[in-house]
matplotlib code that plots the C-alpha trace (Angstrom):
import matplotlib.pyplot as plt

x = [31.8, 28.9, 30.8, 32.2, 28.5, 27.5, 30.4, 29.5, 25.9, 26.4, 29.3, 26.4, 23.9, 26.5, 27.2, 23.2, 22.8, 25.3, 24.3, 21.1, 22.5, 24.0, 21.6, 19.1, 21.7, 21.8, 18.4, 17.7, 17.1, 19.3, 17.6, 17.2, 16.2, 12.9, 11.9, 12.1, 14.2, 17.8, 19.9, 22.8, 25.9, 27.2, 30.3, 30.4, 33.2, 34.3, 30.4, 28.5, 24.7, 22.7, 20.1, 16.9, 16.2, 13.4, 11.9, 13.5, 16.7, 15.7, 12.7, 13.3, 15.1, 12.5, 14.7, 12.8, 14.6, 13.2, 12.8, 14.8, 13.2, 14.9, 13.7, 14.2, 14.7, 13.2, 11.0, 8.9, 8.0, 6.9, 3.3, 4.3, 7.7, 6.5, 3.8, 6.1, 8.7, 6.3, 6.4, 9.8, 13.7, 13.3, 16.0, 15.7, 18.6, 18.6, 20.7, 24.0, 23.0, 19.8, 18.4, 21.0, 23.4, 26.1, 26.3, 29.8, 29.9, 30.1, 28.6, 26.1, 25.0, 22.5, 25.5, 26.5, 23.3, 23.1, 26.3, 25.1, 22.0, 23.9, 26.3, 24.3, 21.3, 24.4, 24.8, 21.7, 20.3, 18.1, 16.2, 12.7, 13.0, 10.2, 11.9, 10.2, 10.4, 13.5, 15.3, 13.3, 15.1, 18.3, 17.5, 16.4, 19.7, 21.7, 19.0, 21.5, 24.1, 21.5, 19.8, 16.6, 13.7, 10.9, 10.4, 7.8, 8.1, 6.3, 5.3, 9.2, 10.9, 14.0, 13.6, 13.7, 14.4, 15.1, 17.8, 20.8, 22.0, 25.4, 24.5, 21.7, 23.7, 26.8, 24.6, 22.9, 26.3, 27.7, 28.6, 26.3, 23.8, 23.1, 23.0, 20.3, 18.6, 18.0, 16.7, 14.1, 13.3, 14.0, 11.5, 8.5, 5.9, 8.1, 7.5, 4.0, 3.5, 5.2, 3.4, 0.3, 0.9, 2.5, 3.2, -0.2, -3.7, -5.2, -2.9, -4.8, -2.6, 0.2, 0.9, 2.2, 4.7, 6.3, 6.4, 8.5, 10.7, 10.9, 12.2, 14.5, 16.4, 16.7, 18.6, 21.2, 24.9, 25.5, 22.1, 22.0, 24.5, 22.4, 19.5, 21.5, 22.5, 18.7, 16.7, 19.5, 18.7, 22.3, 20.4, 18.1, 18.7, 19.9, 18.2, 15.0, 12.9, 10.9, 13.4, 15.3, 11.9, 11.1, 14.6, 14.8, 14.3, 12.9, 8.9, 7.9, 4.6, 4.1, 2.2, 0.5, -1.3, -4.2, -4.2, 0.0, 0.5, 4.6, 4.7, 0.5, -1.1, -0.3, 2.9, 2.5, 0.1, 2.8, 5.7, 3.2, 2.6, 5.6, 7.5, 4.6, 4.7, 1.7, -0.1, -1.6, -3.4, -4.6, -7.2, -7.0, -3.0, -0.8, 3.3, 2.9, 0.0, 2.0, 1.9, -1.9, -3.2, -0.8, -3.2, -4.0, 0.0, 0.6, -1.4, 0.3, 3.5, 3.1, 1.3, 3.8, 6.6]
y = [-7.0, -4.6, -1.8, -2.5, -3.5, 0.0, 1.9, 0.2, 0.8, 4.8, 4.6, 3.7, 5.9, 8.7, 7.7, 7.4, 11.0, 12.2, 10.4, 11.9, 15.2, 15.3, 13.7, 16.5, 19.0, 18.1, 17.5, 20.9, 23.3, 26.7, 29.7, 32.4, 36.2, 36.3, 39.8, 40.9, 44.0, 44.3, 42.0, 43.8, 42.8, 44.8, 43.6, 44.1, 42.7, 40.5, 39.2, 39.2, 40.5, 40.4, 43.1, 43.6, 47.3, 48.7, 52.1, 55.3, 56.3, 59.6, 59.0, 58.9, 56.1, 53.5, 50.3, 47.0, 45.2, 41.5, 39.5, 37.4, 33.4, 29.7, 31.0, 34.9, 36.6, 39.8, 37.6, 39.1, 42.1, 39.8, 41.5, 45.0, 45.7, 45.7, 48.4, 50.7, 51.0, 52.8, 55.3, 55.4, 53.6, 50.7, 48.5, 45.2, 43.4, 39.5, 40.0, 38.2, 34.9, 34.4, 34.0, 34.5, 36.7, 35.0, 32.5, 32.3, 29.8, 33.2, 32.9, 35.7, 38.0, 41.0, 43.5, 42.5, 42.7, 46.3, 47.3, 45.5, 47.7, 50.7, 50.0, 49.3, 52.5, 54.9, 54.1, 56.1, 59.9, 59.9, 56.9, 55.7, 52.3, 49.4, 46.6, 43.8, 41.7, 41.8, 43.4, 46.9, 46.6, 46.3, 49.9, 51.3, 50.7, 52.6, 55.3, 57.7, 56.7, 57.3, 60.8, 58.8, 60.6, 58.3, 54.5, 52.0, 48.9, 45.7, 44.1, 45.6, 43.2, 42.8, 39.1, 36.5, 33.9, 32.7, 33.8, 32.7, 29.1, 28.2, 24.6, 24.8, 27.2, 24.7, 21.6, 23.1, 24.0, 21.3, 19.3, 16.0, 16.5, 20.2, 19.9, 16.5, 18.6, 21.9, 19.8, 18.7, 22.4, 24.0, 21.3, 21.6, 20.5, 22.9, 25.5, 25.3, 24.6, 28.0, 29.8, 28.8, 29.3, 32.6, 34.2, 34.0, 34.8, 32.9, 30.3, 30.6, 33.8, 31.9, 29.8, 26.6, 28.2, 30.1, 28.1, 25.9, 28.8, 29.0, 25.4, 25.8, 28.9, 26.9, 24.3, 26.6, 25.5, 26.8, 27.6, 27.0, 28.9, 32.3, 30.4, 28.9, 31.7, 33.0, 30.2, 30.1, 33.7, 34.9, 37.6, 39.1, 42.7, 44.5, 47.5, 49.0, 49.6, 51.9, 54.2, 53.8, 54.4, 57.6, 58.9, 58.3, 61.7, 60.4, 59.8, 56.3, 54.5, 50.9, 48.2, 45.6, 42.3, 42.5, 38.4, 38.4, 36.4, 36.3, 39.7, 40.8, 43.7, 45.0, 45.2, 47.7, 49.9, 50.2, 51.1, 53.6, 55.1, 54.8, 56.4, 58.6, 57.1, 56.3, 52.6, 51.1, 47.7, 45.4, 43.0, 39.1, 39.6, 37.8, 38.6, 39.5, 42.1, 43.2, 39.8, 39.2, 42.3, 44.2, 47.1, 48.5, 48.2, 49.9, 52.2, 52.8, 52.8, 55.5, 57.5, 57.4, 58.2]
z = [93.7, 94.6, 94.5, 90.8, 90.0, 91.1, 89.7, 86.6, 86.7, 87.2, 84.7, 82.3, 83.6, 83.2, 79.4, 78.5, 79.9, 77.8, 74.6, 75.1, 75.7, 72.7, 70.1, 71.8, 70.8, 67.1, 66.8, 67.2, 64.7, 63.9, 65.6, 63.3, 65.0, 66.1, 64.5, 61.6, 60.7, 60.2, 62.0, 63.6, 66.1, 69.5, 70.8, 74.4, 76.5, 74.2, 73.5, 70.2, 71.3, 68.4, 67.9, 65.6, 64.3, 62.3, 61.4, 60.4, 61.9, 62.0, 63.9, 68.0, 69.3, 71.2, 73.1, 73.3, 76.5, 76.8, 80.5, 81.7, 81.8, 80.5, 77.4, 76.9, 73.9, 72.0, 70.4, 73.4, 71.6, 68.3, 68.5, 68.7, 67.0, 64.1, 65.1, 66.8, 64.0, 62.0, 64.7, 66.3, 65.4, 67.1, 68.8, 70.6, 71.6, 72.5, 76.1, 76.6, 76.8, 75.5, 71.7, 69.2, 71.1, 72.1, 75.5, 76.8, 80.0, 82.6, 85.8, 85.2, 87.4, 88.1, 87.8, 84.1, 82.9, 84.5, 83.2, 79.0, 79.7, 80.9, 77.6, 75.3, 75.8, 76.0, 72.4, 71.6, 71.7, 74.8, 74.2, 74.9, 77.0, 77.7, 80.0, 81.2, 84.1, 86.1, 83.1, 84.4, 87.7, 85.6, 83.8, 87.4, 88.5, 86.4, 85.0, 87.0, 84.1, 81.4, 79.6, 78.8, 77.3, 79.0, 80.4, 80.7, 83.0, 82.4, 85.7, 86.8, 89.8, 92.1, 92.4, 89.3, 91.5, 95.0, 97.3, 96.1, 95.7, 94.5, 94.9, 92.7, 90.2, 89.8, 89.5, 86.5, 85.2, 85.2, 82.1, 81.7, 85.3, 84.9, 80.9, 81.5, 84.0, 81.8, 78.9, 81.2, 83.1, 79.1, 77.8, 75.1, 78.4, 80.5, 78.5, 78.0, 81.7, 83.1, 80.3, 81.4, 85.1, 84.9, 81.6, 80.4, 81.4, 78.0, 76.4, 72.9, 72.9, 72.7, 69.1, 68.8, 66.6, 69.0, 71.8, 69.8, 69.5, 72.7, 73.0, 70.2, 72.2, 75.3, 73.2, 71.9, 72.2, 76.2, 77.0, 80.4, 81.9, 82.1, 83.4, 86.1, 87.4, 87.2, 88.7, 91.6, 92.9, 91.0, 88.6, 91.5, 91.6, 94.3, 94.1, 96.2, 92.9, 94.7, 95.9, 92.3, 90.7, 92.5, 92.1, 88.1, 85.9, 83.1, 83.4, 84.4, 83.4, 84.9, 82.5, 84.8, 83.8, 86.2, 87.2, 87.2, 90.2, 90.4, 90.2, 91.7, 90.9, 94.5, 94.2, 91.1, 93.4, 95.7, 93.2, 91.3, 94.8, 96.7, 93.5, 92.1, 89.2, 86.3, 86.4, 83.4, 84.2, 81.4, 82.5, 81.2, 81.3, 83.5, 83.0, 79.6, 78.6, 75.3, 73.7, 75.1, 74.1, 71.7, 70.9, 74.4, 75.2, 72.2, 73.1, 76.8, 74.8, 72.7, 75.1, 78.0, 74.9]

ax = plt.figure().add_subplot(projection="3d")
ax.plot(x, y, z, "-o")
ax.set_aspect("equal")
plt.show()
């Protein structure tokens, strides 16, 4: 009798979290691009990544590659991609799974994104390149592959996440748990509590606005499945970004938030070192310097191009 009580009782539980699942689903918004420009499609292996581009063709090609968080997109170059297009062609991709690029249920992993970055740049004349985050590590590892003209890194890293978990990934993966616990990791409080402890120094730099965007892309049909594999170690480059640093060809400048603690300052005096390459650091900034203070990193930007 306690056994079917209990079955029962879980067989509800299981049913509530999947109600709730769903009504969260169709509660949310569509997600239209987060920059303005014109809207274009790359299909890579079978993947519709959506891509924003602005300025004059003719101009030098400059590549906008977003970070990779529960909550990515190129939305991350909001405050200056509107800036640089009146300078250079201007191209920023969402990545393969994130924003409003597709989200097929892969298990994802630091090697496809090297080989989308490797991809997608080779589609341009000797592009400029700004990556952030662990996206920087991505371009490091196949700069070899690439002719680019010059690169800037924002607060570059091997490591997204921990060492790798396949528990952790499938959980999140799977169909009513993992969905029930992404909505809670992916939600509004969530959000505003990692961008506060990591991605920015000063959260009046950060508008209600688009931190509901950011909620609204974390609620996109399959949006856990990238994240999964980042928050269980699965996207961690395997690269020494020092020794890839120093061996790239193209000139390397390093943007640094001064107080970025997941990433510290120290670690970008090493790489600049270690590889020889140029450090900018932005004080007031944690993981993000270009939203915080979109004038001084426009002006790194356009100097290092």
């Amino acid at each position: 009798m306690r056994r079917r009580a209990l079955a029962a009782g879980l067989a509800i539980g299981t049913g509530a979290v999947a109600l709730a699942n769903t009504a969260l689903r169709r509660r949310t918004p569509e997600l239209e691009p987060p920059l303005a420009g014109t809207h274009r499609t790359f299909e890579w292996n079978g993947i519709d990544v959506r891509y924003t581009e602005a300025g004059d063709p003719d101009d030098p090609d400059l590549l906008l590659l977003h970070g990779i968080n529960a909550a990515g997109s190129s939305g991350e170059f909001r405050e200056v991609f509107g800036d640089l297009a009146d300078d250079y062609h201007v191209i920023a991709p969402d990545l393969p799974g994130f924003g409003t690029s597709e989200r097929p249920p892969l298990r994802y992993s630091a090697t496809l994104y090297e080989e989308f970055v490797r991809d997608f740049l080779s589609e341009f004349d000797r592009p400029a390149v700004v990556a952030s985050s662990l996206t920087g590590a991505y371009l490091s590892a196949v700069a070899d592959d690439l002719d680019l003209d010059s690169v800037v890194l924002i607060c570059p890293t091997e490591r997204g996440g921990p060492d790798r978990n396949l528990f952790a990934r499938e959980l999140l993966r799977s169909p009513v748990v993992g969905e029930a616990l992404f909505n809670l990791l992916a939600s509004k409080p969530s959000i505003r509590y990692f961008n506060a402890d990591h991605g920015y120094y000063d959260m009046d730099r950060v508008s209600e606005s688009w931190m509901d965007y950011e909620w609204r892309t974390a609620h996109r049909p399959n949006a856990r499945y990238a994240p999964a594999s980042f928050v269980s170690g699965f996207l961690n480059a395997e690269i020494d970004l020092e020794e890839a640093l120093s061996e790239m060809s193209a000139p390397v400048t390093l943007l640094w938030g001064r107080e970025a603690d997941i990433t510290p300052l120290k670690r970008g005096r090493d790489l600049a070192a270690g590889a020889d390459c140029r450090l900018v650091v932005i004080d007031d900034a944690k993981l993000l310097p270009h939203v915080e203070f979109p004038e001084q990193a426009l002006d790194v930007i356009r100097d290092a191009i």
